[in-house]
C-alpha positions, 0 to 999 in steps of 0.5 A, spaced: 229 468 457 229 461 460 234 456 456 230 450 454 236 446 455 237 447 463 230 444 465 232 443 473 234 451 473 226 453 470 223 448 475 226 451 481 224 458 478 219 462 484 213 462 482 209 469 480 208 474 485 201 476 485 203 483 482 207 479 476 200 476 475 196 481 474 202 484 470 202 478 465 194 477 465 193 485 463 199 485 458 195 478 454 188 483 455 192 488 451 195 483 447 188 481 445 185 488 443 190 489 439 190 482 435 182 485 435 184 493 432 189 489 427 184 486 423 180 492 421 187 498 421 189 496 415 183 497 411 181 503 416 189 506 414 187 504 405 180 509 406 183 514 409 188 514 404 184 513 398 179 520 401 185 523 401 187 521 394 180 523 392 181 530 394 188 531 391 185 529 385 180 535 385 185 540 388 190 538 381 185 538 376 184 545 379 191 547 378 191 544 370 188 548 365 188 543 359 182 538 360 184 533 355 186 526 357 192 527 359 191 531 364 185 527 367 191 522 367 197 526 370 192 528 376 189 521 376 197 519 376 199 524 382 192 522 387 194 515 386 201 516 388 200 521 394 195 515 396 200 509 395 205 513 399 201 515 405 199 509 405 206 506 405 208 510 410 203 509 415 204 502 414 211 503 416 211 507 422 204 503 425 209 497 425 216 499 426 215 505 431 212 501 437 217 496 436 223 499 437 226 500 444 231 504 444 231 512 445 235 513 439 231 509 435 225 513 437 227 519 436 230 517 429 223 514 427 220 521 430 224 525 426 222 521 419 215 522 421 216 529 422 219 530 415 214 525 412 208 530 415 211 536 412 212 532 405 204 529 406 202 537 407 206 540 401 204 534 397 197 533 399 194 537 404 193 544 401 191 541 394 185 537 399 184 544 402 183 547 395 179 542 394 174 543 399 175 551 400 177 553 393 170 555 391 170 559 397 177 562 398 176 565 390 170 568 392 173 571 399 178 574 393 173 577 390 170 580 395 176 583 398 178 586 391 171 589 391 173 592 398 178 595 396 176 598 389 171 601 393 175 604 398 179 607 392 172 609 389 169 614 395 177 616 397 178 618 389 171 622 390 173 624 396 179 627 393 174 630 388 169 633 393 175 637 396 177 640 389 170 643 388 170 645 394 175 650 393 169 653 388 167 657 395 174 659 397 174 662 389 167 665 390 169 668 396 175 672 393 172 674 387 165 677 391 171 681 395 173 684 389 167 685 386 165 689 392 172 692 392 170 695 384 163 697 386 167 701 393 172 704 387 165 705 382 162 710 388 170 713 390 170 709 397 177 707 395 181 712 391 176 717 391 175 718 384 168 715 384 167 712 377 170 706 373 177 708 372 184 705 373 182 702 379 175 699 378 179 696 372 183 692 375 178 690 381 174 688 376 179 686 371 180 680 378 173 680 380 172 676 372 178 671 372 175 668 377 168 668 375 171 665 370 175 660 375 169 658 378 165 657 372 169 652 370 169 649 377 163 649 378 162 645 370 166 639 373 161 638 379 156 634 375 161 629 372 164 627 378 157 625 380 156 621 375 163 619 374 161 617 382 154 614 380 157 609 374 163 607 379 157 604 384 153 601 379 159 598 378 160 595 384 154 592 386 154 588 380 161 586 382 158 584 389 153 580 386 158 577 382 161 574 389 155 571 391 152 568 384 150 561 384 154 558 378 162 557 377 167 561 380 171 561 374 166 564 369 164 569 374 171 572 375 171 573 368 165 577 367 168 580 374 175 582 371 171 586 366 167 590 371 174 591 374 177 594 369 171 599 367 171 601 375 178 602 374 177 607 368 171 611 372 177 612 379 182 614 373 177 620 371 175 622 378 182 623 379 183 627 373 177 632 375 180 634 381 181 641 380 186 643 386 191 643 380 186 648 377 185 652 382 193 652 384 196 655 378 190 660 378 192 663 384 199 663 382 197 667 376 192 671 380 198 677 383 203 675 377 199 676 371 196 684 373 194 689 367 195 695 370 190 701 367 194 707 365 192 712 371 187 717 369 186 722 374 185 729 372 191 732 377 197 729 379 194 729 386 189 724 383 194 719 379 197 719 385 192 717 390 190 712 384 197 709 384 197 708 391 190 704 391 192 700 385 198 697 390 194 697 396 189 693 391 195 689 389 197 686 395 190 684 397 190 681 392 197 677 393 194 676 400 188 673 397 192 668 392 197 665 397 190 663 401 188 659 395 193 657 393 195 653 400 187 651 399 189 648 393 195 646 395 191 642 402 188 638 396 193 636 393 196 634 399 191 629 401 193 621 400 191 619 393 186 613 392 190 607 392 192 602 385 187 596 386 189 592 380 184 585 381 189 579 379 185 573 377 187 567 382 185 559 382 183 556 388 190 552 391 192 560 391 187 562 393 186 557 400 194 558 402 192 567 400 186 567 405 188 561 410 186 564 416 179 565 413 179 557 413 181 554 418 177 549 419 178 547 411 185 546 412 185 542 418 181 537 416 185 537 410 191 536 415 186 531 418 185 526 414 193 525 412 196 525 419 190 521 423 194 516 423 199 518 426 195 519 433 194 511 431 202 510 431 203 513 439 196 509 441 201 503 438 207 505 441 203 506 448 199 500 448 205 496 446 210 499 452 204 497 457 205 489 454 212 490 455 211 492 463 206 487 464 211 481 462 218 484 465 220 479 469 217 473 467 219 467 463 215 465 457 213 458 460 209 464 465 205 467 460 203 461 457 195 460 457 190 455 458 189 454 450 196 455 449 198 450 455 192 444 451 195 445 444 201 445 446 201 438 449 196 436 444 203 437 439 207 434 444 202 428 443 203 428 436 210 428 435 210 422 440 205 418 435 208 420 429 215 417 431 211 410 434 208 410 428 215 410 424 217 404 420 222 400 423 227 400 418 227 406 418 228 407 426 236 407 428 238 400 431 240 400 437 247 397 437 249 389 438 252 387 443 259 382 442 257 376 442 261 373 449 266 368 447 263 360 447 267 354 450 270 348 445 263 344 448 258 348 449 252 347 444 251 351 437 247 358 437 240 357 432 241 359 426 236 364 423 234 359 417 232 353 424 225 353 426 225 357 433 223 349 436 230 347 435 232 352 438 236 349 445 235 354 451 241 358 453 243 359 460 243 366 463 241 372 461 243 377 454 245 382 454 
């Protein structure tokens, strides 16, 4: 910077080299545009930080389950502060970031906009997403928990399907023996025709399960109906997700359905039949009435008592194979615990965030834009200061400049020509010389200027 004080030093400054020229004349056209841009920031800066505001205040009044006056005041309370803040805050990095020069000092200002943007996030812009998603994001809740009581429900009913279809391997088991007993009624085993110990122990089987599969074969309509109710159920839970009407009103009648469903999958479980038909066949070898041998002759008895163990281990054979079936049932994956858990919407858009992607970045948006405004700031205001490097003040001076300084040059100068005498410093008197014993007497001031005589040579 020139010093004012050394007038010979500046007028002897090279002049500007033409590219110093094009520098100094693009650093006062951005100049320019930037006194233009600030004219309208601030007001631009306050829109955006009342919008937010406005948003934060839905986004709360959704958190606050009281709707008295005071909650209406604290939710106004807090959307009045995050907008003051985020106002300040800009306000503070649009001015100071772009001025300061140092590298540290920017990456100072750096890491407090990075602090300051996570706080507006955590303070403001995911009550912002709530409020524009909310509605959206509890619904997509809804829906999800609709998927998932209906993957419960068919794999609760398919659990049950398997069950009845041991029915068939009972059947299968209990024809066997029926057949094996009309072989012995005929004396195609032991060679006793007739209904004797062996045929009473063939049919003996051959009716517990006939009974077995009576009772599995009573539960087939329960499931089925059990499987129809829980499918009603659903429908009406799918229709809840996408009514028109508030969502809070809709998840009560939604819980509700929730709970009757959650009852229907409990039943289906509990009419499974692979535990049935478990202790059944293991009690199918280990529970024999053995008939006392009627044979005529020792002969016969002998032959009977043989058939009977023949029979016997047909029959362990036969149970161990229903008994893996039933096992093979109980082994499948049971169907899965849904419990639907009521959820406000500030949960919900964080739970589902990436479903609303374009939500939350408006939300984020809205708070950090000004933040694209501080690094256009910084930018510009580098250029300005390239364009100027190495040139004195005096050389970037304007035309108008120029003018209205000289116009206040001729002020200062009129102002000080119209200062009143008195006021004005004297200049100091001269000593007056010494007068010889023969020369005239001064004037007095009280002598008329006439009387005065002249005086030879000059004063100084």
């Amino acid at each position: 910077m020139t010093d004012p004080t050394e007038p010979a030093e500046a007028a002897h400054r090279p002049r500007l080299t033409r590219a110093e020229a094009r520098g100094v004349a693009h650093a006062r056209e951005l100049e320019d545009h930037v006194s233009w841009l600030e004219t309208f920031s601030g007001t631009a800066l306050g829109v955006l930080s009342v919008a937010s505001g406005i948003y934060t205040y839905l986004g709360v009044s959704s958190l606050l389950e009281d709707n008295g006056a005071m909650s209406v005041f604290a939710a106004i309370a807090y959307s009045v502060a995050v907008s003051v803040g985020i106002f300040v805050f800009w306000s503070y990095l649009m001015r100071l970031f772009p001025a300061v020069r140092s590298a540290g000092a920017r990456i100072g200002l750096l890491v407090a906009m990075g602090v300051g943007s996570l706080a507006i996030v955590a303070m403001s812009s995911w009550l912002n997403a709530a409020a524009l998603a909310g509605s959206a994001a509890v619904e997509q809740h809804l829906a999800k928990t609709v998927q998932d009581y209906q993957a419960s429900l068919e794999r609760a009913h398919e659990v049950a399907l398997s069950g009845q279809a041991l029915e068939r391997d009972v059947a299968r088991v209990r024809q066997s023996f029926a057949d094996l007993s009309e072989q012995e009624a005929e004396g195609g085993l032991s060679g006793l025709a007739g209904r004797g110990a062996v045929f009473r122990v063939l049919r003996q089987k051959s009716e517990e399960l006939a009974a077995l599969q009576e009772q599995i074969s009573s539960q087939t309509p329960l499931v089925e109906q059990a499987f129809a109710e829980g499918n009603v159920v659903l429908s009406r839970m799918r229709a809840l997700t996408v009514e028109q009407g508030s969502v809070e009103a809709r998840s009560v009648e939604f819980s509700e359905a929730a709970v009757r469903l959650q009852g229907l999958i409990t039943r289906l479980r509990q009419l499974s039949v692979a535990p049935l038909v478990e202790r059944a066949a293991q009690d199918l070898s280990a529970s024999v009435v053995l008939p006392e041998l009627d044979g005529g002759t020792e002969e016969s008895r002998g032959s009977q008592q043989a058939t009977i163990t023949s029979v016997l281990d047909v029959l362990a054979s036969r149970a161990e194979t229903l008994e893996s079936a039933a096992q093979n049932v109980q082994d499948m994956a049971p169907a899965a615990e849904v419990t639907y858990t009521p959820i406000s919407s500030a949960d919900a858009v964080i739970l589902y965030a990436r479903n609303f992607v374009p939500s939350w970045a408006g939300a984020i948006a809205i708070d950090l834009l000004p933040a694209v405004l501080v690094f256009i700031l910084a930018v510009t205001h580098s250029a300005i200061r390239a364009g100027r490097e190495g040139t004195g003040i005096e050389d970037s001076l304007t035309l108008a400049e120029l003018r209205a300084a000289m116009a206040a040059l001729r002020d200062m100068d009129g102002a000080m020509q119209s200062m009143p005498a008195a006021t004005a410093p004297a200049p100091p008197a001269a000593p007056e010389p010494a007068r010889a014993p023969d020369a005239p007497e001064p004037p007095r001031e009280d002598r008329p200027v006439s009387e005065v005589k002249p005086m030879t040579g000059t004063r100084p």
